[in-house]
C-alpha positions as CSV (number, residue, x, y, z in Angstrom):
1,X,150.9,146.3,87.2
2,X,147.1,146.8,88.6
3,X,144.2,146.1,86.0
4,X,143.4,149.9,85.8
5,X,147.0,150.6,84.3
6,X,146.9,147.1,81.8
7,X,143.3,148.5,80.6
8,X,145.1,152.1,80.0
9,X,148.2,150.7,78.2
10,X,145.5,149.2,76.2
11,X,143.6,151.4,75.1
12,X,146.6,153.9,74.5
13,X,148.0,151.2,72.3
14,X,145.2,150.4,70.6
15,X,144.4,154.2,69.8
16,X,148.0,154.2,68.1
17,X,148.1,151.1,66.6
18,X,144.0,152.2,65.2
19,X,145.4,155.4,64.0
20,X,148.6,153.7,62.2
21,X,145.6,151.9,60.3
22,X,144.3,155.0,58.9
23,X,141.3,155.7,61.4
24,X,141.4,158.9,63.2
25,X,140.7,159.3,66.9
26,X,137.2,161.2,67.6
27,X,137.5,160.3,71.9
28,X,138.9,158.0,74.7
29,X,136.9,156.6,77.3
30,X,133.4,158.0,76.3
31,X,131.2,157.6,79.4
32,X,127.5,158.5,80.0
33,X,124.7,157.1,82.3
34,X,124.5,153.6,80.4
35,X,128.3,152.5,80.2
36,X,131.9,153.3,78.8
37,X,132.9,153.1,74.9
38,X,136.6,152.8,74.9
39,X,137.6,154.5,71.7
40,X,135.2,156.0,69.2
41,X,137.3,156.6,66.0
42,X,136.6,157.3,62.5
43,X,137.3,155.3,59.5
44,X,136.2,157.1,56.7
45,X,132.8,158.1,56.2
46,X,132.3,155.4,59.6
47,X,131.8,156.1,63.1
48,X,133.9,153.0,64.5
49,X,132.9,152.4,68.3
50,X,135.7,150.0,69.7
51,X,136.0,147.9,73.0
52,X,139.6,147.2,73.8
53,X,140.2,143.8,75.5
54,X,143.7,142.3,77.0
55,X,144.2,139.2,78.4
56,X,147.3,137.5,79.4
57,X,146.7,134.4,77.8
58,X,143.9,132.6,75.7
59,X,141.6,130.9,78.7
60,X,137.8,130.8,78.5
61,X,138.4,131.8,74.8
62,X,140.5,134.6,74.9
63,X,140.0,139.1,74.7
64,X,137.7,138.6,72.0
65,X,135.1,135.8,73.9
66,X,135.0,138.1,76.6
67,X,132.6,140.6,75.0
68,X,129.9,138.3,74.9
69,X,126.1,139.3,74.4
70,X,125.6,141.0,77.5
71,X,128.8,143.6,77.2
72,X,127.4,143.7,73.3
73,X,124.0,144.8,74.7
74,X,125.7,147.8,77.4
75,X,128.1,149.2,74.4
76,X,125.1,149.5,71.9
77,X,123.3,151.5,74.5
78,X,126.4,153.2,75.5
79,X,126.6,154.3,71.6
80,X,122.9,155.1,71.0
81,X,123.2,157.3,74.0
82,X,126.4,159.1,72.6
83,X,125.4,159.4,69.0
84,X,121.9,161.5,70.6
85,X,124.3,163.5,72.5
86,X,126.7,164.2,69.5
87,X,124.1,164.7,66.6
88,X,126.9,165.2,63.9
89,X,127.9,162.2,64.2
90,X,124.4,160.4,64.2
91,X,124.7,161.3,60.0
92,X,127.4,158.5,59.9
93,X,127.1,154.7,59.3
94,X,128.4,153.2,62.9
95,X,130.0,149.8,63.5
96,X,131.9,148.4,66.5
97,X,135.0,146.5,66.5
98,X,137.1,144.0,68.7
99,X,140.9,145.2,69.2
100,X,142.4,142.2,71.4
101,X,145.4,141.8,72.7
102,X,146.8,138.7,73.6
103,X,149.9,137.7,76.0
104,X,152.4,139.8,77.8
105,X,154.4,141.3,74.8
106,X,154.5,144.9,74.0
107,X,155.2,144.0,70.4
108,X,152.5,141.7,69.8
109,X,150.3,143.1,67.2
110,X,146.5,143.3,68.5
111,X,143.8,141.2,66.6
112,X,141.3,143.8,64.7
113,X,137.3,142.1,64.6
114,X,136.1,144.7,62.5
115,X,132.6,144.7,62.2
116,X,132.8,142.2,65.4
117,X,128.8,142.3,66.0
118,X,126.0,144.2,65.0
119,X,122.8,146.0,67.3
């Protein structure tokens, strides 16, 4: 399987497994100009931007380690962006979360970092 169709399977996974959680899907795949939010759901009165990250095994620290600063920095724009485009939702407190999945199991439950950094 290519890396385009592991980072779909993903995603689509982690958009069921978010909305078995209780958050509800707003949109997949959000692009503008400044980069590509993954999932933007809603959890409540919160606008939950997500970044979905799979890796095969834990090296170099895993999904989660490989959203470092940088990737932090291109999402926050990303979002800022979005949220001017998308006024409604600008009213909402925002926060972006981690889902990782780790290893080569389709049952493998994904590891939530809610709240995972801040802008």
């Amino acid at each position: 399987m290519d890396r385009n169709r592991i980072g779909m399977d993903a995603e689509r996974r982690a958009s069921e497994w978010l909305c078995s959680q209780g958050l509800s899907l707003l949109q997949r795949n959000a692009r503008c100009r400044l980069g590509e939010i993954d999932l933007i759901m809603q959890d409540g009165d919160q606008i939950v931007f997500v970044e979905v990250r799979a890796r095969a095994g834990k090296y170099f620290g895993g999904a989660a380690a490989s959203v470092d600063w940088r990737k932090q920095q291109k999402l926050i724009q990303a979002a800022r962006f979005l949220l001017s485009r998308n006024p409604h939702w600008s009213t909402y407190p925002c926060r972006f979360d981690v889902l990782a999945f780790e290893g080569d199991s389709e049952t493998t439950p994904p590891i939530w970092y809610k709240d995972a950094f801040r802008p």
